[in-house]
TIMIFI-775210 format. One record per residue (C-alpha): chain; x, y, z. Coordinates in steps of 0.2 Angstrom, whole numbers. Layout:
# TIMIFI-775210
+----+-------+-------+-------+
: ch :    xx :    yy :    zz :
+----+-------+-------+-------+
:  A :     X :     Y :     Z :
...
+----+-------+-------+-------+
END
This chain:
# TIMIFI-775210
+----+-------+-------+-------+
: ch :    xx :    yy :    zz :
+----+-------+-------+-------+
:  A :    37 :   -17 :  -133 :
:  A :    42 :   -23 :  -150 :
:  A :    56 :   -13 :  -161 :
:  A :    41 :    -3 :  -168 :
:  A :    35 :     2 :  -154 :
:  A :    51 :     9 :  -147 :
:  A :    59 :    17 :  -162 :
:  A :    45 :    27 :  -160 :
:  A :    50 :    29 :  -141 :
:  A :    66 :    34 :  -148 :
:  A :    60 :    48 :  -156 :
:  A :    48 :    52 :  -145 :
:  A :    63 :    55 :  -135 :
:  A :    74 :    67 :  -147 :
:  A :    54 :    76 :  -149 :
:  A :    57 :    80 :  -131 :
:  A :    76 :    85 :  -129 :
:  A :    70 :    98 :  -144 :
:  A :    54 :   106 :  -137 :
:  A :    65 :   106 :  -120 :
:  A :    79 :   116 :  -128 :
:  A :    93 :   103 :  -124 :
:  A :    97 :    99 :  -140 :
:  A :    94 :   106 :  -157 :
:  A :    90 :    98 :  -170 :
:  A :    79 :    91 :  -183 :
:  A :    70 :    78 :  -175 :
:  A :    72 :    65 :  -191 :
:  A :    57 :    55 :  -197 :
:  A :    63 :    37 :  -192 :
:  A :    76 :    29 :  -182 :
:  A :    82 :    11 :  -183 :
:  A :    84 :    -2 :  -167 :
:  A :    91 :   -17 :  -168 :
:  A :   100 :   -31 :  -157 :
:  A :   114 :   -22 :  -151 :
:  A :   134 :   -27 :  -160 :
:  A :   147 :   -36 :  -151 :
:  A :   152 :   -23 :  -136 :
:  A :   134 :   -18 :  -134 :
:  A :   122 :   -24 :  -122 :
:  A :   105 :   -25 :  -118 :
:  A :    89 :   -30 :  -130 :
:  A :    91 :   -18 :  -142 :
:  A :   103 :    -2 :  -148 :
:  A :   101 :    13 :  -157 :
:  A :   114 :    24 :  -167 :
:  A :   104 :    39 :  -165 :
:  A :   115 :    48 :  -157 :
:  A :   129 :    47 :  -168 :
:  A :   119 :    53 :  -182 :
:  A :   111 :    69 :  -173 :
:  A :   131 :    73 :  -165 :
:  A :   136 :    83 :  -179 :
:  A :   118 :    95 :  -182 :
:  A :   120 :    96 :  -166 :
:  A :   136 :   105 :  -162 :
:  A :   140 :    90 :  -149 :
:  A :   149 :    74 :  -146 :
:  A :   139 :    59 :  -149 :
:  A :   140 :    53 :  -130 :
:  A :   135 :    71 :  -124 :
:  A :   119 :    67 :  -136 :
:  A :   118 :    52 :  -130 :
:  A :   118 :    54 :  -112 :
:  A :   105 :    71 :  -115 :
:  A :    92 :    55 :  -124 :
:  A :    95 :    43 :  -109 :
:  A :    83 :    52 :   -97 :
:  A :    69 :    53 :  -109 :
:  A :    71 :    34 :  -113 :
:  A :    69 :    32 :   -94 :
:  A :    53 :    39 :   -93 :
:  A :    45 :    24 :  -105 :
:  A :    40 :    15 :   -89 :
:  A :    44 :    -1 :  -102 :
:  A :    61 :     4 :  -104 :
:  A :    73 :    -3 :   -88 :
:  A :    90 :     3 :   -92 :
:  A :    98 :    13 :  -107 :
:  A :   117 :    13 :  -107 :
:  A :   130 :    22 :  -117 :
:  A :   142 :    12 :  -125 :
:  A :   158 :    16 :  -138 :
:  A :   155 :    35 :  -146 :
:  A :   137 :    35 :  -141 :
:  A :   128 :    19 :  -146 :
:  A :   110 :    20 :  -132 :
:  A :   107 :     1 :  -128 :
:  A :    91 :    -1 :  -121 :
:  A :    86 :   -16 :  -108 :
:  A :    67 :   -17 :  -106 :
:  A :    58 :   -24 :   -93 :
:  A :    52 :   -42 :   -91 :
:  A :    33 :   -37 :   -96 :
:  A :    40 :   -33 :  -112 :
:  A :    38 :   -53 :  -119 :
:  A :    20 :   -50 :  -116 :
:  A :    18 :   -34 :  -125 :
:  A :    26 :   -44 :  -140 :
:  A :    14 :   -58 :  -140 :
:  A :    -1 :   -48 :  -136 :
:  A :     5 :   -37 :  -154 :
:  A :     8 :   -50 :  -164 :
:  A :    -8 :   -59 :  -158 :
:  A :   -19 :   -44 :  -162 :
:  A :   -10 :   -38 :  -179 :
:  A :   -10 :   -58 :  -186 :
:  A :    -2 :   -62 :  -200 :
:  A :     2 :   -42 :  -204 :
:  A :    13 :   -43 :  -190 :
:  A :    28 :   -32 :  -195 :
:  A :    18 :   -23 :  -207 :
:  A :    25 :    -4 :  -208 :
:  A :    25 :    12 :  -218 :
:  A :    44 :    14 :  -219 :
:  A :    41 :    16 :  -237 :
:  A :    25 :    25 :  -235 :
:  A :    16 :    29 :  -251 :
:  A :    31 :    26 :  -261 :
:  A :    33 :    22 :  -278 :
:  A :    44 :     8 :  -282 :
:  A :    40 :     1 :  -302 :
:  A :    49 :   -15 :  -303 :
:  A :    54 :   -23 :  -321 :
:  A :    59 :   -43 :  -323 :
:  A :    66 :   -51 :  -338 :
:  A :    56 :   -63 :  -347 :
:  A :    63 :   -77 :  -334 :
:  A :    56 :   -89 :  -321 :
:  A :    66 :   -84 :  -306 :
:  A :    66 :   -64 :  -310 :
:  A :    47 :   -64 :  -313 :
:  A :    44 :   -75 :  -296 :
:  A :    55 :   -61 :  -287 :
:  A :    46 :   -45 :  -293 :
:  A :    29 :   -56 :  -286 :
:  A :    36 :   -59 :  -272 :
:  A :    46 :   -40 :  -269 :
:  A :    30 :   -33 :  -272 :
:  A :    21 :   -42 :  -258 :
:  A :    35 :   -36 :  -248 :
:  A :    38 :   -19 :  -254 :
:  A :    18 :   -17 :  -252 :
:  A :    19 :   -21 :  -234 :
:  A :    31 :    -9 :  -230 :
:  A :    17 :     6 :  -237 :
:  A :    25 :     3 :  -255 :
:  A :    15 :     9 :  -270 :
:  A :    19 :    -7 :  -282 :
:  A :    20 :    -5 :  -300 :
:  A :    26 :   -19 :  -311 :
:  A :    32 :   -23 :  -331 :
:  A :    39 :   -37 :  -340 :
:  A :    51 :   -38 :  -355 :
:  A :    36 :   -50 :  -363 :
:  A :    21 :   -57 :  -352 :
:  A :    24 :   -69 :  -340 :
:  A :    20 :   -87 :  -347 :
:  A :     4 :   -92 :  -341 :
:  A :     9 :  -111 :  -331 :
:  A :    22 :   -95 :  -321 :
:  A :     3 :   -89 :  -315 :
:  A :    -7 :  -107 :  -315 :
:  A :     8 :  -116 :  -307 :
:  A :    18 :  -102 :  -297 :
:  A :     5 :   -93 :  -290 :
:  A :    11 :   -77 :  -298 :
:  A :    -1 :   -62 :  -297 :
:  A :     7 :   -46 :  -307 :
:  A :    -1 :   -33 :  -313 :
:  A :     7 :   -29 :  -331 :
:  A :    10 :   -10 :  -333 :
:  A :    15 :   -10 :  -352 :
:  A :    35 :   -10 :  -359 :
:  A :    36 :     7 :  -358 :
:  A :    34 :    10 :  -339 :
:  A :    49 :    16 :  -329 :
:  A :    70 :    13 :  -334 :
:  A :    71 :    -4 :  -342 :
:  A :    90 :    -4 :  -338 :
:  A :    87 :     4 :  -322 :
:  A :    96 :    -8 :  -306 :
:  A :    88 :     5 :  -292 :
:  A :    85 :    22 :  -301 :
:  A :    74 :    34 :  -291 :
:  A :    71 :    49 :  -304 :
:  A :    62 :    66 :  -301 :
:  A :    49 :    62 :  -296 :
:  A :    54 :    52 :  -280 :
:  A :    49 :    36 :  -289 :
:  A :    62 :    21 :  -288 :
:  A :    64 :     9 :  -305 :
:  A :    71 :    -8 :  -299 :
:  A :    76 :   -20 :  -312 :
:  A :    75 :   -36 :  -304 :
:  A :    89 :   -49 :  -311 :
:  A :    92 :   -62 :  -300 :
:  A :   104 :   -78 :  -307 :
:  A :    93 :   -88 :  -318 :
:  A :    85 :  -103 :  -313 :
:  A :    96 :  -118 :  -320 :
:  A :    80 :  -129 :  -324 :
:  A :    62 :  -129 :  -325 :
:  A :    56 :  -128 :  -308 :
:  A :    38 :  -130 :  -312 :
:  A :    39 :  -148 :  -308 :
:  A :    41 :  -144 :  -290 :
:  A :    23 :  -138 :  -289 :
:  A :    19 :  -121 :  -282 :
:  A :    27 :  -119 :  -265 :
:  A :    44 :  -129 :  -267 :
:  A :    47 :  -119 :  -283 :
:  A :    45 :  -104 :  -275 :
:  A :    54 :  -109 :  -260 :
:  A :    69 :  -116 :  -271 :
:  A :    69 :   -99 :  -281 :
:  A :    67 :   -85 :  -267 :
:  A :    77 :   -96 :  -253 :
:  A :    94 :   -93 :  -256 :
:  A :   101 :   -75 :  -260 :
:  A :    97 :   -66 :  -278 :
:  A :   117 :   -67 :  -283 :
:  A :   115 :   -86 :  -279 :
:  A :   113 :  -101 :  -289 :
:  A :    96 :  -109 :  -286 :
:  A :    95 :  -128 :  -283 :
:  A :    80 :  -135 :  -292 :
:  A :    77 :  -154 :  -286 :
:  A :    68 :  -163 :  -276 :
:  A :    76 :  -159 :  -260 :
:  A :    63 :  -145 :  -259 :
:  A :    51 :  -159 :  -255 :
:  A :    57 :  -169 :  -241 :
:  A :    49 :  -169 :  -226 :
:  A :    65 :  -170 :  -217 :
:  A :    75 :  -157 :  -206 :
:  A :    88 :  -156 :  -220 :
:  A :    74 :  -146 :  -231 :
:  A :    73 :  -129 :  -224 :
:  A :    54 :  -126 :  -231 :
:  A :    49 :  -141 :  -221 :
:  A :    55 :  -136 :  -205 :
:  A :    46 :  -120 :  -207 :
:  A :    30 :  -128 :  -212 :
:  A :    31 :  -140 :  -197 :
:  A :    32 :  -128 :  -184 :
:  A :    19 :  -119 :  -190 :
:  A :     9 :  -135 :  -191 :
:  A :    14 :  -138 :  -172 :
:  A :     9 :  -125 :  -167 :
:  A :    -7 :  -126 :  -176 :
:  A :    -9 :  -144 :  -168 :
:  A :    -8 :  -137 :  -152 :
:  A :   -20 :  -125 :  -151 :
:  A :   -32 :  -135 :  -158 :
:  A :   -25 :  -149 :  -145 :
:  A :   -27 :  -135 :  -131 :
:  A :   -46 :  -132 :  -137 :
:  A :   -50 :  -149 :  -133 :
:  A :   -44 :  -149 :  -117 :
:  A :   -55 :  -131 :  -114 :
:  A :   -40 :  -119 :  -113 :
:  A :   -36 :  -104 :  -125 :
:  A :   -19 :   -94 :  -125 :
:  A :   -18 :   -80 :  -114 :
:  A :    -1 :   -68 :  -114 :
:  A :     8 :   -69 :  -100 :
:  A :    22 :   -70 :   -94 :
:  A :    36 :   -86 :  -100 :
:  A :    52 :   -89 :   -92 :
:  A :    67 :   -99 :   -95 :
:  A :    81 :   -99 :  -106 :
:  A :    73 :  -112 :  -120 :
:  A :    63 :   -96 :  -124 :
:  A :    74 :   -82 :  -129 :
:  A :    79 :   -85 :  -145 :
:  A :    61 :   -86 :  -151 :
:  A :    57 :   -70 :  -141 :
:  A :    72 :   -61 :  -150 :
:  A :    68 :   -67 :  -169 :
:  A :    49 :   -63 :  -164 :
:  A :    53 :   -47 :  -161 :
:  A :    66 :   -44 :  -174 :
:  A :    54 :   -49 :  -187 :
:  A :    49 :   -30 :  -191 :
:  A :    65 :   -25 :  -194 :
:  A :    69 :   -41 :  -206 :
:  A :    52 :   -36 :  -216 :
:  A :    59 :   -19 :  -218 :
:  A :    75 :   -22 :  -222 :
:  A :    70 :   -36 :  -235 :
:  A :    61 :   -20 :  -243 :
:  A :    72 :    -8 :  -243 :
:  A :    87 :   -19 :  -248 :
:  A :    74 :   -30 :  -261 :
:  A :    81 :   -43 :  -254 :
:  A :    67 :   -59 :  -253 :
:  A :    79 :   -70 :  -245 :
:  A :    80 :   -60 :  -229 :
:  A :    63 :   -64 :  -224 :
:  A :    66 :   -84 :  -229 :
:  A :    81 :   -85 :  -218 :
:  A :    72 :   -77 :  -204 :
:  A :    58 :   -88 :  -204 :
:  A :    71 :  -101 :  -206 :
:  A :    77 :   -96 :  -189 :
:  A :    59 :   -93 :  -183 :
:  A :    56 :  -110 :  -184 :
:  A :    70 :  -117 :  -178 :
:  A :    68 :  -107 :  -159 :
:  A :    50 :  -114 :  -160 :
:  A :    52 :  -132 :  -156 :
:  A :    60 :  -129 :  -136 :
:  A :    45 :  -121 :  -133 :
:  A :    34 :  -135 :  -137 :
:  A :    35 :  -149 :  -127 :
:  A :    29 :  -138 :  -111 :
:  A :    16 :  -131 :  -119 :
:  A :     3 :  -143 :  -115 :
:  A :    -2 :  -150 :   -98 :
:  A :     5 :  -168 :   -94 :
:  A :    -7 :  -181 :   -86 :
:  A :   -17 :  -178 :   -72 :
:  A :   -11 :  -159 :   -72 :
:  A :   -24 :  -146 :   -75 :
:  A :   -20 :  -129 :   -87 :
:  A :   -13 :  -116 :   -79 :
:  A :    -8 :   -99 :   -83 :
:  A :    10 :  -104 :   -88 :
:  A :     2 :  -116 :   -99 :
:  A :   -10 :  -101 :  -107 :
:  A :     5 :   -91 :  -108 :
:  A :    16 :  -104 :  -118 :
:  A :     1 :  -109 :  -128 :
:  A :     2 :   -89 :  -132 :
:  A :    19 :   -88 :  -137 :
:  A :    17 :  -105 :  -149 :
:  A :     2 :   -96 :  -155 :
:  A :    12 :   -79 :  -161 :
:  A :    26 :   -90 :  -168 :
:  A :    14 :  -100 :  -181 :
:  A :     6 :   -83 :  -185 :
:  A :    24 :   -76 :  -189 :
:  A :    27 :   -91 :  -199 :
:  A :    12 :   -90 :  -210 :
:  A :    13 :   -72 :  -211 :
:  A :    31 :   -73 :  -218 :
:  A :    27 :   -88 :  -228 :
:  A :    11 :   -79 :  -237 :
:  A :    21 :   -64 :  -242 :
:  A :    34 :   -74 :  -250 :
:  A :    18 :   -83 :  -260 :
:  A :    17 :   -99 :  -250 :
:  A :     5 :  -108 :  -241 :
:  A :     6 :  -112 :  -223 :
:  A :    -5 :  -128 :  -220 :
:  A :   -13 :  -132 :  -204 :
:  A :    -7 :  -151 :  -207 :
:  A :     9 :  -158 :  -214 :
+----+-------+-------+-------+
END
């Protein structure tokens, strides 16, 4: 079950407490799960409770413990239990890894796509600047895969080695379009004018070619300094863009390693404990996409695919069968799971504008 999957679970739940008469309330169009806060436990927690407690005459744990039963009825769902004033944290059952592959396999690279921001309108305006007008490019991929409707403007037009070089892809909707002071301004209308400032690039970053520049430019956090150097284009573990594009390129290699000895990745299940981090930030990476568009906020999604690849490599060496040993359905179900992790990777890698090569 991946955190889409059971937000909707979740209010599937509150649906039912309703139209059974044990709470009322107005079931709310969306609620967040995430890995649950020190005190917690489980694989994920909700909040859900707590925010339904007061419309519903009730203390938060009362709610709380009327949601629990429904949850239990998810036959994915093997534990809920109430913590604090009413936090539900949620254990599900060991099938629940497969699920997550066998999502991520079939979505692709649009893994993680939502409609939190559903239809939307979010006009975004840069400043005639390198870094800002590589942020609004990259915002809008992001915002758009959250169900955003995307407009964008420019103090002046980008200059054109900013589209030849950078990759950038914007359509210009005039001077005129939204609040050109606006920081996050959502008017009448229910549309929302951003003014993307990030701090300035400190040097031409052009140099750097497409994909380092825009690494070295959406990598570290919007009130941040940029580094523009050639760090960006090591291949070395100290560059954090490398170590993403290599583990996606692993994985790569294996499958096509996989081919030629005649097996395919097939979901199943994987144990062990070299597994779990890369199970978690697979699973988290919805709720990162979303929050990077809701908080316009690039450099979640990079740091998450920073952490992505780092839980990638214990995976690897078991992944292929060693000497006279035959593929088995471990080794499908591995192979799998590396599969998912490269398709995360260049998923997250192609919203931020870079490429995810099959060799490095």
């Amino acid at each position: 079950m991946t955190p889409v999957e059971l937000s909707r679970t979740v209010l599937h739940a509150v649906r039912r407490a309703v139209d059974e008469g044990e709470l009322r309330v107005t079931v709310p169009e969306r609620v967040v799960v995430a890995p649950p806060r020190p005190g917690g436990c489980g694989d994920y927690a909700t909040n859900v409770a707590l925010r339904l407690a007061r419309p519903a005459g009730e203390p938060a744990r009362r709610v709380a413990e009327i949601l629990r039963p429904h949850l239990l009825r998810d036959g994915r769902i093997a534990e809920v239990v109430v913590t604090g004033p009413g936090f539900l944290n949620i254990s599900l059952r060991s099938a629940a890894p497969v699920a997550l592959v066998q999502e991520i396999l079939r979505c692709g690279p649009r893994y993680g796509h939502g409609d939190s921001l559903g239809g939307r309108l979010v006009r975004l305006r840069a400043p005639h600047e390198v870094r800002a007008v590589v942020h609004a490019d990259a915002l809008g991929r992001i915002l758009r895969s959250q169900g955003a409707v995307v407009r964008t403007g420019h103090d002046r037009p980008p200059e054109e080695a900013w589209s030849t070089v950078l990759g950038v892809d914007i359509h210009l909707d005039g001077p005129g379009d939204g609040h050109p002071d606006a920081t996050d301004v959502t008017d009448g209308t229910g549309a929302t004018d951003v003014r993307v400032r990030p701090v300035p690039a400190p040097a031409d970053p052009l140099p750097l070619g497409r994909d380092a520049a825009r690494w070295a430019l959406l990598h570290p956090a919007p009130h941040d300094r940029p580094r523009i150097g050639a760090e960006h284009l090591v291949q070395r573990e100290d560059n954090p863009l490398f170590r993403v594009r290599y583990a996606h390129a692993r994985t790569r290699a294996l499958l096509r390693n996989a081919a030629d000895l005649g097996f395919a990745p097939e979901p199943g299940p994987v144990t062990g404990a070299d597994v779990q981090p890369l199970l978690q930030a697979l699973a988290d990476h919805p709720r990162v996409l979303a929050a990077a568009a809701a908080h316009r906020a690039p450099d979640r999604l990079a740091r998450h695919l920073v952490a992505v690849a780092d839980a990638t490599p214990p995976l690897l060496p078991a992944v292929l069968p060693v000497g006279e040993e035959k593929p088995s359905a471990a080794h499908r179900a591995r192979l799998a799971l590396a599969d998912a992790a490269g398709t995360v990777l260049a998923g997250g890698l192609s919203l931020l504008g870079i490429d995810a090569p099959d060799h490095l």
